[in-house]
Backbone as a ProteinNet text record, in pm:
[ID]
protein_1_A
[PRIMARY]
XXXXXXXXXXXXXXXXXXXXXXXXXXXXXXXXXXXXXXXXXXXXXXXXXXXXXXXXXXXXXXXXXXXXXXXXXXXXXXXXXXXXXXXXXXXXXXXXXXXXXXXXXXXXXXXXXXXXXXXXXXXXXXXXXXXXXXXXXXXXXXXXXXXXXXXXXXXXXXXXXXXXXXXXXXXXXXXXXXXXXXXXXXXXXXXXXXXXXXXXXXXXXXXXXXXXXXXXXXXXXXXXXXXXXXXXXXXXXXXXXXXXXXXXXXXXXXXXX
[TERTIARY]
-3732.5	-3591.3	-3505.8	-3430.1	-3352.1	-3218.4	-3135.9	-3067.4	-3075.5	-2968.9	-2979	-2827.1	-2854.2	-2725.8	-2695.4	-2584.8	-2550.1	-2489.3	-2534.7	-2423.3	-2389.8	-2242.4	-2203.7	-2059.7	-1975.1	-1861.7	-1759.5	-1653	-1525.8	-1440.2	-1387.6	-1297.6	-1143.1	-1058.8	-940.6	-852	-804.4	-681.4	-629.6	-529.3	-361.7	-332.5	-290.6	-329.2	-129.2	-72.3	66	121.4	238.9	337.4	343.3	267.6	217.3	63	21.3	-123.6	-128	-259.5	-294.7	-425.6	-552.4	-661.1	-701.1	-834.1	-908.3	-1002	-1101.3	-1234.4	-1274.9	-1385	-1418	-1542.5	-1609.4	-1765.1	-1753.2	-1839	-1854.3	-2003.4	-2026.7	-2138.3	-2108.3	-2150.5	-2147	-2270.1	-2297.7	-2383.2	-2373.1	-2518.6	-2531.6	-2633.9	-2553.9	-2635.2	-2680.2	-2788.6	-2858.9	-2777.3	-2711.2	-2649.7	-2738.8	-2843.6	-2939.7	-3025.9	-3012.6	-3060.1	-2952.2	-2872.1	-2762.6	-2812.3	-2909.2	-2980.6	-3044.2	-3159.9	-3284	-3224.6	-3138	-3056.4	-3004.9	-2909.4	-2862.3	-3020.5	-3118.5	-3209.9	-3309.7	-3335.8	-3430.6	-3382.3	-3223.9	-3180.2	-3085.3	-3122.3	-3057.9	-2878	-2864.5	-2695.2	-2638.4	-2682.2	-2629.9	-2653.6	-2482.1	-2457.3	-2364	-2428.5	-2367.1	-2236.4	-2141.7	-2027.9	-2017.9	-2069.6	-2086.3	-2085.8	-2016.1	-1934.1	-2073.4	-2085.6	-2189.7	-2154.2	-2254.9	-2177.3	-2165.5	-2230.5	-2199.3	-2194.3	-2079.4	-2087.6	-2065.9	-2127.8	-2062.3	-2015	-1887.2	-1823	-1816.5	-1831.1	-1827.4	-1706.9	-1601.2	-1467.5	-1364.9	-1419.5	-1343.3	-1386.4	-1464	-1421.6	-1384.6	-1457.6	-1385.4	-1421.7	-1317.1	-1257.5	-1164.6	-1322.5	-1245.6	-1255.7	-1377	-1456.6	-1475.5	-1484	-1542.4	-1666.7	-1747.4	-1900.5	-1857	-2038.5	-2064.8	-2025.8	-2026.2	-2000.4	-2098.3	-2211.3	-2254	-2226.4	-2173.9	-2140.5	-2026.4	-1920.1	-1807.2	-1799.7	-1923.1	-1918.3	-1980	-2065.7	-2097.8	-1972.4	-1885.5	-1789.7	-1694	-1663.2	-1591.2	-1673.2	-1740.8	-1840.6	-1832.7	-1865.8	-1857.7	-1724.2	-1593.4	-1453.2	-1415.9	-1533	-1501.5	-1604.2	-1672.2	-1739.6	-1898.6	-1947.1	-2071.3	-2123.4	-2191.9	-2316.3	-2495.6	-2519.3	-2639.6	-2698.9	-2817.2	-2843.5	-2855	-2736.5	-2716.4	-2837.6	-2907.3	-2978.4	-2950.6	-2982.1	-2971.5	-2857.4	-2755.3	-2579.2	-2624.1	-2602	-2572.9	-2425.8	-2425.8	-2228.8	-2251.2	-2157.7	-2146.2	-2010.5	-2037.2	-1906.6	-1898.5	-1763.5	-1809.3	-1802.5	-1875.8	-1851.3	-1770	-1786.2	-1664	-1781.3	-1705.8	-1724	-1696.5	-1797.8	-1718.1	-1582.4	-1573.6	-1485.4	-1371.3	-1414.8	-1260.3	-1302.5	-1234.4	-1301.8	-1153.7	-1193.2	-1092.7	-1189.5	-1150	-1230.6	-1120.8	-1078.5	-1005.5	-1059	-1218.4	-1278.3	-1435.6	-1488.6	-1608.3	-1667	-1779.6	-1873.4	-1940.9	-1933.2	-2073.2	-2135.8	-2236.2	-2367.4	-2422.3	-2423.6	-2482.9	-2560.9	-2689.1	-2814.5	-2839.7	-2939	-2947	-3095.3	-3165.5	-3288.5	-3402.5	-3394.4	-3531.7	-3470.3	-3356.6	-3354.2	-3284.3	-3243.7	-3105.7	-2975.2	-2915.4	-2807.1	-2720.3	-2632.6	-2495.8	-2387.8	-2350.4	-2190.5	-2168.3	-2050.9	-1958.8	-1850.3	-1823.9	-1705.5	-1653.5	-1572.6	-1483.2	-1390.4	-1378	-1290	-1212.6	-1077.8	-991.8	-938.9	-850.1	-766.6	-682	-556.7	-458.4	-424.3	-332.8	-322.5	-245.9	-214.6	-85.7	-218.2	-324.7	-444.3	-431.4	-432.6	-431.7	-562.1	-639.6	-761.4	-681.4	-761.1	-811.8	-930.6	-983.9	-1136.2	-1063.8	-1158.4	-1166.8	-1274	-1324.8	-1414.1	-1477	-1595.7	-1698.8	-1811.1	-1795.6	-1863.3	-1952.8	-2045.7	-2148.7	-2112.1	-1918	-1889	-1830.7	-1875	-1807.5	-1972.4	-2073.4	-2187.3	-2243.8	-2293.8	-2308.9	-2456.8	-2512.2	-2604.3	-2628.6	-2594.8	-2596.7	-2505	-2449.7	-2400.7	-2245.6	-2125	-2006.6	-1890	-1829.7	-1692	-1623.5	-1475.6	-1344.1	-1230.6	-1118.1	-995.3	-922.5	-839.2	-794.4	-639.3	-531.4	-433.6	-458.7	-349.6	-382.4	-288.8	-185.4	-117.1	-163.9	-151.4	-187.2	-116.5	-10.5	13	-110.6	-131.2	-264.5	-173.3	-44	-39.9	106.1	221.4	373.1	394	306.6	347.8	254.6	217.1	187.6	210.6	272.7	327.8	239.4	320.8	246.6	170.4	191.8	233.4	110.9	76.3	-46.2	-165.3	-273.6	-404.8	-511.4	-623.8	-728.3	-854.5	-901.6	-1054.7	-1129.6	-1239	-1387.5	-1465.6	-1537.2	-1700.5	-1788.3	-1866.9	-1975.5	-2133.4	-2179.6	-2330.9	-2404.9	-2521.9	-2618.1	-2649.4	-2624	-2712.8	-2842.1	-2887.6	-3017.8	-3078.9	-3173.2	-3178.7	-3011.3	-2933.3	-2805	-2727.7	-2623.4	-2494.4	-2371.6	-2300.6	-2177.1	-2131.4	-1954.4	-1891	-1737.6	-1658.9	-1579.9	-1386.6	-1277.8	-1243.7	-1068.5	-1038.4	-909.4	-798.7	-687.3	-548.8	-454.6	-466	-422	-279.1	-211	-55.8	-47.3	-40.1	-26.9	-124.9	-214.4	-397.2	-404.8	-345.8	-351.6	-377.8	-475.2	-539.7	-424.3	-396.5	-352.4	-353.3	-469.6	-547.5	-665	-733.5	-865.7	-962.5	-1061.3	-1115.5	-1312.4	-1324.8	-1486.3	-1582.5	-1677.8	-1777.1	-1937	-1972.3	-2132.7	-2196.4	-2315.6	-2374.6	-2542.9	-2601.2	-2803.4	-2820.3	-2941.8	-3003.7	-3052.5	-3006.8	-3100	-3170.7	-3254.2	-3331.8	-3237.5	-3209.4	-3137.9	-3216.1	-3221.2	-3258.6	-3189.3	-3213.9	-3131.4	-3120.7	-3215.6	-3183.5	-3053	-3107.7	-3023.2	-2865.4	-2851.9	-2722	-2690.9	-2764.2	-2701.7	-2689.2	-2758.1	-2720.5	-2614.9	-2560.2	-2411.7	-2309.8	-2326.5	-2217.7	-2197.5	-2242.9	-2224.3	-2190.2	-2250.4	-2177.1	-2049.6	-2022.7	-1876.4	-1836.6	-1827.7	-1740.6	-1625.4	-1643.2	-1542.1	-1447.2	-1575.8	-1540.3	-1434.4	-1404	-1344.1	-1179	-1178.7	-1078.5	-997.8	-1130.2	-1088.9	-1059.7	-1101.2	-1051.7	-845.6	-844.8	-712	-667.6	-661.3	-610	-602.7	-675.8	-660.3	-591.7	-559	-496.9	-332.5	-330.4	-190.8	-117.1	-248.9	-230.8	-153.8	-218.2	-180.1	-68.2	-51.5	53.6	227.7	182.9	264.2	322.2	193.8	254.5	302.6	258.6	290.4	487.4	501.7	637.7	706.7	679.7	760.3	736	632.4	694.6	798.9	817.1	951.6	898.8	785.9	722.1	792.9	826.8	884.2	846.4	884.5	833.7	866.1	748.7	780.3	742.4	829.4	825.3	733.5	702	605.6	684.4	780.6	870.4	947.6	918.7	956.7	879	930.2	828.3	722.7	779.5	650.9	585.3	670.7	607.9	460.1	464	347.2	237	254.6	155.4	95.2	-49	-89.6	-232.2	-254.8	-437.6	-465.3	-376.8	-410.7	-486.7	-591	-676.5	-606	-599.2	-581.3	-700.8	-704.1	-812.7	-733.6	-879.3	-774.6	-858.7	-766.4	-843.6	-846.2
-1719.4	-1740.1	-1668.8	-1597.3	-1530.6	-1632	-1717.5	-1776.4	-1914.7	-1923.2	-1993.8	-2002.5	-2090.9	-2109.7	-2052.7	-2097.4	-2020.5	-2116.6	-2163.6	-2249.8	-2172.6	-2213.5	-2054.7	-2122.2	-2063.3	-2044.2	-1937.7	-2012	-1897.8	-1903	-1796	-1788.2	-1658.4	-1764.2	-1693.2	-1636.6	-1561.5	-1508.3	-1438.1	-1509.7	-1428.7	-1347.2	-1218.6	-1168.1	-1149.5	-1115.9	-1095.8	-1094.9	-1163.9	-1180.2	-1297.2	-1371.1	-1483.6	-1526.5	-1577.4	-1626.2	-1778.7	-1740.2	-1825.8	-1846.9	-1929.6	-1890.5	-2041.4	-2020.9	-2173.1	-2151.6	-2215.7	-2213.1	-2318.3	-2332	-2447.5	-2422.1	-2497.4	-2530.8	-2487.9	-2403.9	-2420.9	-2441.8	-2432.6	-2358.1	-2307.6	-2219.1	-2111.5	-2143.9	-2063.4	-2058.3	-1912.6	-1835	-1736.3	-1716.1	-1666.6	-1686.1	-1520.7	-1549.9	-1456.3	-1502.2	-1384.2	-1407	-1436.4	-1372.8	-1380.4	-1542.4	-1596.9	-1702.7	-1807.6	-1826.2	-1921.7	-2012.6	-2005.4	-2038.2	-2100.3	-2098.6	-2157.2	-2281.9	-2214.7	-2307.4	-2449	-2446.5	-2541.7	-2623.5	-2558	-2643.9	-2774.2	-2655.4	-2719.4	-2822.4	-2764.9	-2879.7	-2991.5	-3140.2	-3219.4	-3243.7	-3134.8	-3208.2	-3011.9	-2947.4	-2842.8	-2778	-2773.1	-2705	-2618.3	-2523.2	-2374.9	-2450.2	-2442.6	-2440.9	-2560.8	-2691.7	-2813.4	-2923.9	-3041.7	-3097	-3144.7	-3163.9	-3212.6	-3204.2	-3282	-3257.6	-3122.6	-3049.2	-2864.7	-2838.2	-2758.3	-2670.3	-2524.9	-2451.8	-2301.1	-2256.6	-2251.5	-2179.5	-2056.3	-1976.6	-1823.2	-1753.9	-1882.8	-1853.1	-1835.5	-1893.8	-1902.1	-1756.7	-1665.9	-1549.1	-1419.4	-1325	-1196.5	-1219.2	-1185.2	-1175.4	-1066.5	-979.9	-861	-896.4	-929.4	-928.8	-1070.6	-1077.6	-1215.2	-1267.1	-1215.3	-1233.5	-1327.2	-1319.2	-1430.6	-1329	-1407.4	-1346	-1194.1	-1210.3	-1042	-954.7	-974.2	-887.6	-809.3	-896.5	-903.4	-759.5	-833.3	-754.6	-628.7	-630.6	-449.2	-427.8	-442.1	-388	-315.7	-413.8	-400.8	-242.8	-282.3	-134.6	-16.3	-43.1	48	157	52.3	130.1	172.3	122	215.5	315.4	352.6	462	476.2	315.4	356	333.4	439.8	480.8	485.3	451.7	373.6	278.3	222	97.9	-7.7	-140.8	-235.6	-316	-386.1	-444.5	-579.5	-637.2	-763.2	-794.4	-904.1	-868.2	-1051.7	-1028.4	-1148.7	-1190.1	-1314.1	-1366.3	-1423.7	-1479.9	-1532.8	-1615.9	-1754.9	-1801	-1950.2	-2040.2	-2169.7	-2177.8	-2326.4	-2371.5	-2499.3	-2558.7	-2630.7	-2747.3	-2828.2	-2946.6	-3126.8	-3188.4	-3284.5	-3219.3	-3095	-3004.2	-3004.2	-2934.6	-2891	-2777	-2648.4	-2553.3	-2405.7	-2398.7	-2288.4	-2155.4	-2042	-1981.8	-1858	-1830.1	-1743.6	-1593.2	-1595.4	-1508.2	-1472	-1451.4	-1411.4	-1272.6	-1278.1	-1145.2	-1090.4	-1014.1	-959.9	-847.6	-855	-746.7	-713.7	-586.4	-545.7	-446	-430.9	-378.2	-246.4	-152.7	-88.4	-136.5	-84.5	-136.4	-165.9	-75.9	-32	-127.8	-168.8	-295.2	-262	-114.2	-41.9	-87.3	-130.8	-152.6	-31.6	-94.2	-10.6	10.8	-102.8	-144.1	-275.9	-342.2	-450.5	-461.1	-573.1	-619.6	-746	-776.8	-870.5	-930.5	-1043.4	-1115.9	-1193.6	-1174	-1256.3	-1317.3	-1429.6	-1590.1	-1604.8	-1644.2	-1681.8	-1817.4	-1890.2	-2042.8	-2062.4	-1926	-1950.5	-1880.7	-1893.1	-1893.4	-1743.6	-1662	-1509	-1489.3	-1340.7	-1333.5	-1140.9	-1064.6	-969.1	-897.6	-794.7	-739.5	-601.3	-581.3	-486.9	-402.3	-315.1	-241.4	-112.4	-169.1	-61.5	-34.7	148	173.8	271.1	369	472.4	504.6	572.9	610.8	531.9	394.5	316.2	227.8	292.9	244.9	253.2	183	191.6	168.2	198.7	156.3	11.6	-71.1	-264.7	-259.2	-199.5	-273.1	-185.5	-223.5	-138.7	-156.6	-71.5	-94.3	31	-52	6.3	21.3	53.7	32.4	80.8	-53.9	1.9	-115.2	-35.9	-106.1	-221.9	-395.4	-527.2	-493.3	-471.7	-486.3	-659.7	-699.2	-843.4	-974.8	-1091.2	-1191.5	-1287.3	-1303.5	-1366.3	-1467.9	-1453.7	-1545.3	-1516.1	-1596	-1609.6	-1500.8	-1528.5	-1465	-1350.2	-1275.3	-1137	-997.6	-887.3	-857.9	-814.6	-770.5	-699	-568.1	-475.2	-334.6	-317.2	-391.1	-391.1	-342.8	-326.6	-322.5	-408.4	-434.4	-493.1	-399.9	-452.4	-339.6	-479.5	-410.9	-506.5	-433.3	-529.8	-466.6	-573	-553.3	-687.3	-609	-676.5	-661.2	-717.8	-658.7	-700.2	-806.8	-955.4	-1082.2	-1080.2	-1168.9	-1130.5	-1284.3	-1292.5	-1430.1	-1466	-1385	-1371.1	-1327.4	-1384	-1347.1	-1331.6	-1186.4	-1170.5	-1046.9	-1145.6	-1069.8	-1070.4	-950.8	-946.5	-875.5	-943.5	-899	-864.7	-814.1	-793.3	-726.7	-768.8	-740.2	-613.2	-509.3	-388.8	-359.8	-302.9	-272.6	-179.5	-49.9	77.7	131.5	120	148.4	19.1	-59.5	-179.7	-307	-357.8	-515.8	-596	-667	-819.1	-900.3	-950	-1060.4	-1050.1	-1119.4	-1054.9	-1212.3	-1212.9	-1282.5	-1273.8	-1380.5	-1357.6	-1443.8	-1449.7	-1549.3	-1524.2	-1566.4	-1553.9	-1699.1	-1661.6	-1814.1	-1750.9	-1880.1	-1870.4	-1914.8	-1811.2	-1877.3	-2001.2	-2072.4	-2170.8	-2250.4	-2293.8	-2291.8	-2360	-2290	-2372.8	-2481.4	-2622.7	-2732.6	-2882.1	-2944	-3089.6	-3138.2	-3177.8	-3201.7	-3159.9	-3034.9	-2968.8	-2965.1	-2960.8	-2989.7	-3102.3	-3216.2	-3375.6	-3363.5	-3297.9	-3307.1	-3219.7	-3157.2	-3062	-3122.7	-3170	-3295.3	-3382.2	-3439.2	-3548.7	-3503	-3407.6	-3339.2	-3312.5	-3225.8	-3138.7	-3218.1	-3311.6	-3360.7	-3289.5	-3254.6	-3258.8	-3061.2	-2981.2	-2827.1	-2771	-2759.7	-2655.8	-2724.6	-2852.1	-2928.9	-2887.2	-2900.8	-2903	-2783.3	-2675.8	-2509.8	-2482.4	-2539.4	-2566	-2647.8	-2767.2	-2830.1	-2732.9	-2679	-2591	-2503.4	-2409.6	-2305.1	-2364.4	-2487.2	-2523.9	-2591.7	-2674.5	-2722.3	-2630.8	-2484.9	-2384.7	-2325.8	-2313.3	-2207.1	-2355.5	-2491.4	-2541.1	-2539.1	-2511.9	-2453.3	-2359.4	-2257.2	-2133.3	-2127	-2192.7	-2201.6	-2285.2	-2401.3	-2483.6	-2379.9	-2311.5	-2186	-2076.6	-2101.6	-1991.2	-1843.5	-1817	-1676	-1675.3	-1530.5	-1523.2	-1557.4	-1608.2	-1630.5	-1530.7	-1502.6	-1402.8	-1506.9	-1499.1	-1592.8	-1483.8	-1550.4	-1449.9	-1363.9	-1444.9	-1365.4	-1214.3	-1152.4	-1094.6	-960.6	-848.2	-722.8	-733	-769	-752.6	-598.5	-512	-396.9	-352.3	-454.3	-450.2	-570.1	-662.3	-719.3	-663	-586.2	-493.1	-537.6	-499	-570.4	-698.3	-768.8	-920.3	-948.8	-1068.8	-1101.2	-1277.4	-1365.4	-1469.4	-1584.4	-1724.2	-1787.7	-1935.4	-2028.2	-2159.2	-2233.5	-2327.9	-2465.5	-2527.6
-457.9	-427.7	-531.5	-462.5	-620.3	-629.7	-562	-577.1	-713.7	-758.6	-908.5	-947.6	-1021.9	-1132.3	-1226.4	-1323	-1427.3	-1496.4	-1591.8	-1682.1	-1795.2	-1793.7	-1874.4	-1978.1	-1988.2	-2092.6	-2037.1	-2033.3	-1993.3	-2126.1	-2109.1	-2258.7	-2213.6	-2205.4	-2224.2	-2314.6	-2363.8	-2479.9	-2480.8	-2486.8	-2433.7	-2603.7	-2617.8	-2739.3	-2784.9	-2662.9	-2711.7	-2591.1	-2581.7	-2661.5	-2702	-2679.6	-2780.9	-2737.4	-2868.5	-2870.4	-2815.6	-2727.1	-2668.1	-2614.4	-2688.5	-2657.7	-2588.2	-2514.2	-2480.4	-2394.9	-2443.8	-2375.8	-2291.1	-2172.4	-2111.4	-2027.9	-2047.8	-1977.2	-1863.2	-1797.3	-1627.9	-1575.6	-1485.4	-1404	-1279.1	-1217	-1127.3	-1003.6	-909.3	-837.3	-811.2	-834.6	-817.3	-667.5	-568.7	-426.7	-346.6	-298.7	-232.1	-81.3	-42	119.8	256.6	203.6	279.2	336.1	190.8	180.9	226.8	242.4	275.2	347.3	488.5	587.6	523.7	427.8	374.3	298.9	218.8	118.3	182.7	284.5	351.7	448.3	450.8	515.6	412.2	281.7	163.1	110.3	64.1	-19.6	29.7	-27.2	27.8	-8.2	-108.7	-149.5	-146.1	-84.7	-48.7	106.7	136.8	256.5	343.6	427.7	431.8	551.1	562	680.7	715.4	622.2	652	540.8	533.9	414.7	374.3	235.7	125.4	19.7	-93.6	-218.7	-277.7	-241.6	-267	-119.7	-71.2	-2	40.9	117	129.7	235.4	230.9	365.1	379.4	479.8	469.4	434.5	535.3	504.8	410.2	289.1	171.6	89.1	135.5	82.3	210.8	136.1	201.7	354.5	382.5	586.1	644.8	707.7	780.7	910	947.3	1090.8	1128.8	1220.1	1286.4	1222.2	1170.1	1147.1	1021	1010.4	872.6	721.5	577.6	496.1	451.3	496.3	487.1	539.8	656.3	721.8	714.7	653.5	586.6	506.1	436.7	306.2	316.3	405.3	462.4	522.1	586.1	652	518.5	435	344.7	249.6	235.3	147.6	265.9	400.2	450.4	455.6	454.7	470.8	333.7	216.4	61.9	41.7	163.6	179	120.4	103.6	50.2	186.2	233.2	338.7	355.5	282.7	210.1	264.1	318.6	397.3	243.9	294.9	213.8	203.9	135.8	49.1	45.6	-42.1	-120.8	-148	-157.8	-170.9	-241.5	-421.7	-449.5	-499.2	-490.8	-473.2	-659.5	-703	-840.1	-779.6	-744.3	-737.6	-751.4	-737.9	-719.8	-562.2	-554.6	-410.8	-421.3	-246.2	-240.3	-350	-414	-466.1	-376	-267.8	-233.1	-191.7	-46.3	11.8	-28	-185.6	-267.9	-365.6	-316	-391.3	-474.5	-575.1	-603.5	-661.8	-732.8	-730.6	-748.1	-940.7	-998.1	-966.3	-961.9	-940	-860	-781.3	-778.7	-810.9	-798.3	-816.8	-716.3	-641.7	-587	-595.8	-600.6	-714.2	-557.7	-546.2	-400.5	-447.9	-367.1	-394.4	-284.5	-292.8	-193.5	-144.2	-78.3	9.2	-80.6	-165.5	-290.3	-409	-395.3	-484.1	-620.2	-576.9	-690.6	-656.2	-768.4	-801.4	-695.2	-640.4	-557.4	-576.9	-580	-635.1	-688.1	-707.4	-746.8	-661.4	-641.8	-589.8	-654.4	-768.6	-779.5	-731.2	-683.6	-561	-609.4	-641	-788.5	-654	-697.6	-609.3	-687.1	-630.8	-699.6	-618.7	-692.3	-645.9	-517.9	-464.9	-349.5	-218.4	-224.2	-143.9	-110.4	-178.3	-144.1	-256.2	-193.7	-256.1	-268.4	-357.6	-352.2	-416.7	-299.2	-355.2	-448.1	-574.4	-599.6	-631.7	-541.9	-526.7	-642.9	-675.2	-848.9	-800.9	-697.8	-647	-810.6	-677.6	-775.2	-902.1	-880.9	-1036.3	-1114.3	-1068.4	-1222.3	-1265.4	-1269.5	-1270.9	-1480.8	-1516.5	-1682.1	-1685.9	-1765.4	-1791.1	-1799.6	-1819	-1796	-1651.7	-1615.8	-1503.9	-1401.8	-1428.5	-1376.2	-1490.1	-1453.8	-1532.4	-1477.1	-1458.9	-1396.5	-1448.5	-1475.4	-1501.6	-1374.5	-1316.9	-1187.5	-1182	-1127.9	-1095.3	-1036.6	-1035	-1070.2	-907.2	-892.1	-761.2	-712.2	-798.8	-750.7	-820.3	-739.8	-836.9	-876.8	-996.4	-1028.3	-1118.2	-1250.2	-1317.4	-1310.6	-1310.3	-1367.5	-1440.9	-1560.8	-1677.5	-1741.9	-1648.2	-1654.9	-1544.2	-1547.3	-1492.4	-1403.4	-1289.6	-1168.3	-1132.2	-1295.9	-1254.8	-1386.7	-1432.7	-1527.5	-1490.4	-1549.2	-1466	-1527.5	-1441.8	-1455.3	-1512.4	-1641.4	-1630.3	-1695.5	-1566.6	-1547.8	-1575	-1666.8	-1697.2	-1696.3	-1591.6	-1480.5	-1525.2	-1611.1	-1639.8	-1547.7	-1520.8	-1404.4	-1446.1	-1371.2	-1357.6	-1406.8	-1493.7	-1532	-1571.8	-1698.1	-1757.6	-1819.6	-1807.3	-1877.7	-1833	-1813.4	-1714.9	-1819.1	-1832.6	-1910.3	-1771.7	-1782.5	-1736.6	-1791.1	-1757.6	-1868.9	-1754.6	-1771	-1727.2	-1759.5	-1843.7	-1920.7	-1873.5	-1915.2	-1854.8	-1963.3	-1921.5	-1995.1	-1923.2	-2037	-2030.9	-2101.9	-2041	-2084.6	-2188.6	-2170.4	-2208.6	-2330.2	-2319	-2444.1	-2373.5	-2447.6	-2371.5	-2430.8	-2369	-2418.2	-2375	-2235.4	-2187.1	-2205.2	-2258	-2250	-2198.8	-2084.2	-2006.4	-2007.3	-2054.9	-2071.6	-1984.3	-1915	-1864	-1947.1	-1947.5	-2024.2	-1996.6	-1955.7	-1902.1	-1870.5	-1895.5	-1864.4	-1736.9	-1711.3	-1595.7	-1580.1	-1414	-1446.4	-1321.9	-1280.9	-1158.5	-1051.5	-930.4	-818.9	-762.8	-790	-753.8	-733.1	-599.4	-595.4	-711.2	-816.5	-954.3	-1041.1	-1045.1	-1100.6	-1072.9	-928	-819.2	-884.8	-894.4	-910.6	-1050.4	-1145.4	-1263.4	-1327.8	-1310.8	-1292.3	-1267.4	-1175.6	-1064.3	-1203.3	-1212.6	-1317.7	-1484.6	-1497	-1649.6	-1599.7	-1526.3	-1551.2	-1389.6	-1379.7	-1230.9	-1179.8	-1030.2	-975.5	-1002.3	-1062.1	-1168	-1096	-985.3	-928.6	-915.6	-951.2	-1009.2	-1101.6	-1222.4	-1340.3	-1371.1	-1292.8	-1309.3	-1288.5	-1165.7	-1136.5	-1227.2	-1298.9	-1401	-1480.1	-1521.4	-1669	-1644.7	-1517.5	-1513.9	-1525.5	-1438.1	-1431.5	-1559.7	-1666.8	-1766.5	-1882.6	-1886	-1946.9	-1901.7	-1841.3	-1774.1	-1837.5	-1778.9	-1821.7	-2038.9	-2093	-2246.8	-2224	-2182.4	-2232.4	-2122.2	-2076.7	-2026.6	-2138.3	-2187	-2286.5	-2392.6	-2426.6	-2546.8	-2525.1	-2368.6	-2347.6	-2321.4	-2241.2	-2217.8	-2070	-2103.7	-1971	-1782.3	-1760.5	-1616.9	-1504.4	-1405.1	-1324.6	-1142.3	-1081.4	-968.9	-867.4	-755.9	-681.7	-571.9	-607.5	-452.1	-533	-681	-701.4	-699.7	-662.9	-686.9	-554.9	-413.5	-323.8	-328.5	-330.3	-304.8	-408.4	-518.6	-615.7	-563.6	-432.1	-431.6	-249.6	-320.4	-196.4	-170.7	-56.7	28.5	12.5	52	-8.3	128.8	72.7	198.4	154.7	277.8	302	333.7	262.8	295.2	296.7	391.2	396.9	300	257.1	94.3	194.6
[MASK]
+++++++++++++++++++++++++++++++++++++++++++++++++++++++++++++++++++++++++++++++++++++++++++++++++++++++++++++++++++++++++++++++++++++++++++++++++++++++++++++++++++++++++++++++++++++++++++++++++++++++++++++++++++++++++++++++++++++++++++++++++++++++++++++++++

């Protein structure tokens, strides 16, 4: 089974125009698409399009086509021009929790047939239920993994602007998961965004024992984002509303909570 977890560490820091750092426990589910089917049959507290204490809907990510989420996601690679017969397509994301799920970001690590690395796709969320993919085909390929610097055209936070860019650098999943994803303003970081987390065996155990350390995660993700955002307003950082600058928020894909 290549499907598994990740208990890991996120780490935020806001570098200027004012400091602002903070870290917090997660775990992840790192899923084989393929497997979705098996998954929802084996285990008793995980399930695909159907309420449990973990579940996975297809719907809560990328949506071009009618089909299920792989298919999706070949469609999506196909219209960024990789032509290649797709492979193995693993996700890095949360699921719903007891059908409540958020999800700042996912990953997907797509393979070609022979089991080479293809591309990346990072799938950022913002709280007003808008998603966007950003696509790290052949030439943003590294030796560990991808890396991009590519315009943000996306509202993700109040208080960072629209016209900024995003550069990701997503190391291949391994016994060790680091991924990295920073907010640049005129070739200068001053968000800088970390995940790093161990493998660890996908099992009902394991499911029930997660549940009970970090209750309720995809909660507590939204608490923290909203928890923060409420300092960094009583420090007086400027606020940017969403209805401002549409022409900077572009390809947004839509999903329902």
């Amino acid at each position: 089974m290549n499907s598994c977890l990740y208990d890991g560490v996120v780490m935020h820091h806001r570098l200027r125009p004012l400091r602002n750092r903070f870290v917090y426990s997660v775990y992840m589910f790192y899923l084989d698409l393929d497997e979705l089917d098996d998954l929802h049959r084996n285990f008793r507290f995980f399930s695909r399009n159907r309420f449990n204490l973990y579940s996975f809907r297809d719907a809560d990510h990328l949506r071009i086509t009618a089909g299920d989420l792989r298919a999706n996601v070949v469609e999506y690679l196909r219209r960024n021009g990789v032509t290649a017969d797709v492979g193995r397509i693993m996700l890095l994301t949360n699921v719903r929790v007891l059908g409540y799920v958020f999800n700042p970001v996912s990953f997907y690590y797509c393979y070609d047939r022979s089991g080479q690395p293809l591309c990346a796709v990072p799938e950022v969320g913002n709280t007003f239920g808008e998603q966007k993919a950003y696509f790290m085909g052949a030439d943003t390929r590294t030796e560990d993994g991808f890396r991009r610097v590519v315009p943000k055209m996306f509202y993700v936070s109040p208080f960072v602007d629209l016209d900024t860019t995003f550069e990701f650098h997503l190391r291949l999943p391994g016994d060790r998961l680091q991924a990295q994803v920073d907010d640049l303003q005129d070739g200068d970081r001053f968000f800088l965004s970390a995940l790093t987390g161990v493998r660890k065996p996908l099992t009902d155990g394991a499911m029930l024992y997660h549940f009970f350390r970090i209750p309720f995660i995809t909660l507590k993700v939204i608490w923290l984002i909203h928890w923060q955002a409420l300092k960094l307003w009583r420090r007086k950082l400027p606020f940017r509303r969403k209805t401002q600058q549409p022409e900077l928020q572009q390809d947004i894909l839509l999903w329902n909570k």
